[in-house]
C-alpha positions as CSV (number, residue, x, y, z in Angstrom):
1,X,19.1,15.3,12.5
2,X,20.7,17.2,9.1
3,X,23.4,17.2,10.8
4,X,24.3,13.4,11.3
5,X,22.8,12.5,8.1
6,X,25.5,15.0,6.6
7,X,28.1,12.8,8.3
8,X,26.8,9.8,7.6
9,X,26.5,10.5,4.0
10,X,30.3,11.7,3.9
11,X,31.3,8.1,5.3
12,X,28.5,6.4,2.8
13,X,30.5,8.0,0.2
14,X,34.1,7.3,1.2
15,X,33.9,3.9,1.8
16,X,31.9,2.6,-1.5
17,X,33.8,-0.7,-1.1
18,X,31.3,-1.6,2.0
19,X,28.0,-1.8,-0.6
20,X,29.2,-1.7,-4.1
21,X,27.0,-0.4,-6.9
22,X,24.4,1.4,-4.3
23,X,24.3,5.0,-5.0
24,X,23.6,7.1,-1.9
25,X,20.0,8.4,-3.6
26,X,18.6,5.2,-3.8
27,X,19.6,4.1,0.2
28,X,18.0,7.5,0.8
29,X,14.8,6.2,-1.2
30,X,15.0,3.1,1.2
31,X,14.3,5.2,4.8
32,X,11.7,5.8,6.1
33,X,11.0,8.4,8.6
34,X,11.4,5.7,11.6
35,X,14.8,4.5,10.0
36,X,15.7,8.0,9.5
37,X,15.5,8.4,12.9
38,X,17.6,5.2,14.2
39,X,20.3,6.3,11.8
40,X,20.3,9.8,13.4
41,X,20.5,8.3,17.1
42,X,23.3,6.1,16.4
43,X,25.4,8.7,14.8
44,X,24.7,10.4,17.8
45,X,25.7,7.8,20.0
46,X,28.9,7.4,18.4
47,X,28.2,4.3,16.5
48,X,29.4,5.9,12.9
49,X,26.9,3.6,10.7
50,X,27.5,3.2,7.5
51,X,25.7,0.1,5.0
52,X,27.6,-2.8,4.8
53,X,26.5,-6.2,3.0
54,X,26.0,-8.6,5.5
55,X,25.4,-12.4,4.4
56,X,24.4,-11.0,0.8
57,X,22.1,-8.2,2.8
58,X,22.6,-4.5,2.7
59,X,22.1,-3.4,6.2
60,X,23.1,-0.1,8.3
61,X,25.2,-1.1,11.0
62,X,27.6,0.7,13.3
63,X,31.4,0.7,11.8
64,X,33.0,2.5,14.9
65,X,36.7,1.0,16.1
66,X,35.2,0.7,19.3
67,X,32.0,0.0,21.0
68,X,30.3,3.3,20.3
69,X,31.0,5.7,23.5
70,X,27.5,7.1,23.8
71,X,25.9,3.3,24.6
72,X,28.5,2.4,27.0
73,X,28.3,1.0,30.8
74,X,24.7,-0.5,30.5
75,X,23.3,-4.0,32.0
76,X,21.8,-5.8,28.8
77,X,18.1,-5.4,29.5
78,X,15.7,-3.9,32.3
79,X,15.4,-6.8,34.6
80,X,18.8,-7.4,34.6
81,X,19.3,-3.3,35.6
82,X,16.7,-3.6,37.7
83,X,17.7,-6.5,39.6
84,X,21.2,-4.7,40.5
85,X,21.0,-5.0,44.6
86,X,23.8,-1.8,44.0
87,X,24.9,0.5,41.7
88,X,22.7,-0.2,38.7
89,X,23.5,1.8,35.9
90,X,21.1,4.2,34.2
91,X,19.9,2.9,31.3
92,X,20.1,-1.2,29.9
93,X,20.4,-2.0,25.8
94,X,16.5,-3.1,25.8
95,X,15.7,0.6,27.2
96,X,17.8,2.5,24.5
97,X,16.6,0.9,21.8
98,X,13.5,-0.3,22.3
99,X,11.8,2.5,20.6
100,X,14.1,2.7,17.7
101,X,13.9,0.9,14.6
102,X,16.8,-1.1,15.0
103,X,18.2,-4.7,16.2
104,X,21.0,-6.0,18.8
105,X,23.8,-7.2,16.5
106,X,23.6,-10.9,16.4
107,X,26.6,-13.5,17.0
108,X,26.5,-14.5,13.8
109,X,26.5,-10.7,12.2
110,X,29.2,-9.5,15.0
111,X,31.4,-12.4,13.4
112,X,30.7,-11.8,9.9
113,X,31.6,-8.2,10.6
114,X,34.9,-9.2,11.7
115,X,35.9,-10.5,8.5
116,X,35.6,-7.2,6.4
117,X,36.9,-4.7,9.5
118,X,38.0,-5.2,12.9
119,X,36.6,-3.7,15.5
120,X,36.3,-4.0,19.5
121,X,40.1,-4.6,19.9
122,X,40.1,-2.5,23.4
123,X,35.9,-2.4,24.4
124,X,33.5,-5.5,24.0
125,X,30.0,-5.5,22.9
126,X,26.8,-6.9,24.0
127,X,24.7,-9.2,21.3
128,X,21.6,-10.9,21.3
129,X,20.8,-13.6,23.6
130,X,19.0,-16.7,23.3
131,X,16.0,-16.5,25.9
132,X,17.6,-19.6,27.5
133,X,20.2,-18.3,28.3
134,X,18.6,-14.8,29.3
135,X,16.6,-17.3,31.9
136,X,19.4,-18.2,33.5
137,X,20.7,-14.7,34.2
138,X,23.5,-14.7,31.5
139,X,24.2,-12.6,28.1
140,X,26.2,-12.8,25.0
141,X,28.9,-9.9,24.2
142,X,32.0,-10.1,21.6
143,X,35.0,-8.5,21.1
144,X,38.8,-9.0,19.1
145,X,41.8,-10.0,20.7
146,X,44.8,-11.5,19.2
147,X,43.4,-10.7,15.2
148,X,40.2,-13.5,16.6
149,X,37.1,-12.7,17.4
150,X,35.5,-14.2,20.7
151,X,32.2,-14.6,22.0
152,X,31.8,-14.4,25.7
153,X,29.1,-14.5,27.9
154,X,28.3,-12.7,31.5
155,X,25.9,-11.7,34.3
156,X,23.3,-9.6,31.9
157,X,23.2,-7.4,35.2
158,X,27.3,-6.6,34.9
159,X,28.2,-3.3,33.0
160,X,31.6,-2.0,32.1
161,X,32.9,1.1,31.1
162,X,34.3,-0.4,27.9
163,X,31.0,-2.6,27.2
164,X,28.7,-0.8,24.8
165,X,26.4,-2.4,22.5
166,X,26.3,-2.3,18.3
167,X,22.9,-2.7,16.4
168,X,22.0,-3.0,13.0
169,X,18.7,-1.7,10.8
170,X,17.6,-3.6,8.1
171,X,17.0,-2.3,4.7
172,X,13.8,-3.4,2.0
């Protein structure tokens, strides 16, 4: 877990411009041994997180170019994976995270994201779904095409090798 942190406090540190004025001792003060742990899992996943202010919040969120490699090729949730007649993958995005201290980025944050760095210009990622829409059998992913970024939806029991998933953790 040193390890990632190392990295993720060399990116923290480079890019100041994402959370002005927050000094990397006082985001440390912030985590606690659950977030400590998210943060570790999605540098390990490939999601390179860094904190970012989102809608006037500071938040870690993956910064990765493209949908981070190690969540990759996953239906969006368990009963969608499960309800594969063929080929379901081996994990969903509600079995990955849901012991993690962390949140499915939502339409609103993917887009907001968009406007400070783009990301997603070759893979797509999930987001969070209205239950309504869950009922029906569909899900929400985004991605950027032509310098816009688009929200799409699918079957939340397709997967694609260049579908991943981003997430965020909020910070007190």
């Amino acid at each position: 877990m040193e390890e990632q942190l190392t990295t993720f406090r060399d990116r923290f540190e480079s890019t100041t411009n994402y959370h002005d004025g927050l000094s990397y001792d006082e985001f440390e003060s912030r985590l606690t041994s659950s977030k400590r742990a998210a943060l570790a899992w999605m540098e390990q996943t490939g999601g390179e997180p860094n904190v970012v202010n989102l809608a006037g919040r500071l938040v870690i969120v993956d910064t990765a170019k493209e949908s981070p490699v190690g969540r990759r090729s996953v239906c969006f949730d368990e009963s969608a994976r499960l309800g594969r007649k063929k080929n379901a993958p081996a994990a969903s995005v509600e079995s990955m995270i849901e012991t993690l201290e962390v949140n499915l980025l939502t339409p609103e944050q993917y887009q907001a994201l968009q406007t400070q760095f783009s990301f997603d210009e070759k893979t797509s990622s999930w987001l969070k779904t209205l239950d309504l829409i869950r009922q029906k059998g569909g899900a929400l992913y985004g991605d950027r095409r032509y310098e816009t970024t688009f929200i799409y939806h699918n079957g939340a029991d397709s997967y694609y090798a260049s579908r991943g998933f981003r997430v965020c953790i909020e910070l007190n």
